[in-house]
C-alpha positions, 0 to 999 in steps of 0.5 A: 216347869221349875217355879222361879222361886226354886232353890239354887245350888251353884257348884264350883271350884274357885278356881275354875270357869265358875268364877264367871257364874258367880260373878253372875249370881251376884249381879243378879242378887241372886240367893243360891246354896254354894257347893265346892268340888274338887278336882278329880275328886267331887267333880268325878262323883256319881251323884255328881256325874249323875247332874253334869256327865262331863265332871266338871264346874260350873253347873247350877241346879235350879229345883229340877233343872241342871243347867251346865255350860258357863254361856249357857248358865250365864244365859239362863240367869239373865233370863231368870232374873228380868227386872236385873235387865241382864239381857236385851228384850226379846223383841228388842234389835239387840237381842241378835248382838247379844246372842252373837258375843255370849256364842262367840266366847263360848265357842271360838274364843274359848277353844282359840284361848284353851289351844294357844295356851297350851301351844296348839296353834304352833305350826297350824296349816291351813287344813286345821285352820279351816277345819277348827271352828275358831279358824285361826286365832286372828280371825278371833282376835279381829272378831273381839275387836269388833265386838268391844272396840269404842264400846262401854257395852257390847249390845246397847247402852247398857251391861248384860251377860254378854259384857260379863263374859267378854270381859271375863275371858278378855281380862283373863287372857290378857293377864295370861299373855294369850291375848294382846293388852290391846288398848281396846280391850283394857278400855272395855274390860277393865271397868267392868271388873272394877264392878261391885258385883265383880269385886264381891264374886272376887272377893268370896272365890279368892285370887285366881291361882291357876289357868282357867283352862283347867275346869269347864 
């Protein structure tokens, strides 16, 4: 078992998913070591591919354990760091909402996002449709909906990782067009990014200078 106490290396690129992870990192006030990749690059390396085969960002090292896959790192930190109350106890009825919205985005949202971005959704016929996980990019759309509509937070009274996550991809996709500014969705994500933790992730990644889609 890896000692909570481990060292924590988070591999990056800033432009890239792993602005969610830092964003993450800061909220638990988490002290981690900051290794940048690069693109085709660092990311290809054997001693990287040797931690995440895939080659890609974010990944986080934690002593022994790798942990790669952005729902999965958000999921691991909230549960690495309780007292920050990141993620809804275990026993509590939430719990079930929160792990609804984090699969959520790191399924059909993510795919339903990456494949109108880059025109895949043009032309789909009903035999794509049902056989994509996201279905159609309505279905999604209504399932975001649902999930952050006349909320502050998604699973409860209070932030977790899965508010993180949402409002990451649905302030991304709003500003990338593959998302309707709905007036929902700004009610709901846009005072989330405005949180200090948020600013300071902000603040060390930089201004974001290319499509998310471009990293894992």
């Amino acid at each position: 078992m890896t000692p909570h106490n481990a060292p924590l290396r988070f591999f990056y690129h800033p432009q890239s998913r792993a602005r969610m992870v830092r964003w993450m990192l800061e909220e638990c006030d988490a002290v981690y070591e900051p290794v940048r990749l690069e693109f085709g690059g660092t990311m290809k390396s054997p001693d990287y591919l040797a931690l995440n085969p895939m080659g890609k960002v974010p990944a986080l090292q934690h002593g022994d354990t790798v942990v790669s896959e952005t729902g999965a790192i958000l999921a691991y930190l909230a549960d690495l760091y309780p007292e920050k109350k990141l993620a809804p106890a275990l026993s509590s009825p939430e719990r079930g909402s929160y792990y609804r919205w984090l699969f959520l985005v790191a399924g059909p949202v993510e795919a339903v996002s990456t494949a109108k971005a880059e025109g895949w959704l043009k032309n789909q016929t009903e035999r794509q449709a049902l056989s994509a996980g996201y279905g159609r990019f309505d279905d999604v759309l209504r399932s975001l909906q649902l999930a952050v509509s006349g909320k502050r937070y998604a699973c409860g009274d209070h932030f977790t990782a899965a508010d993180l996550y949402l409002a990451s991809y649905i302030g991304w996709s709003m500003h990338e067009g593959t998302l309707p500014s709905l007036p929902e969705f700004q009610d709901y994500a846009l005072p989330l990014l405005q949180r200090p933790a948020a600013q300071r992730a902000d603040a060390l990644d930089g201004p974001v200078q290319m499509p998310a889609a471009a990293a894992a």
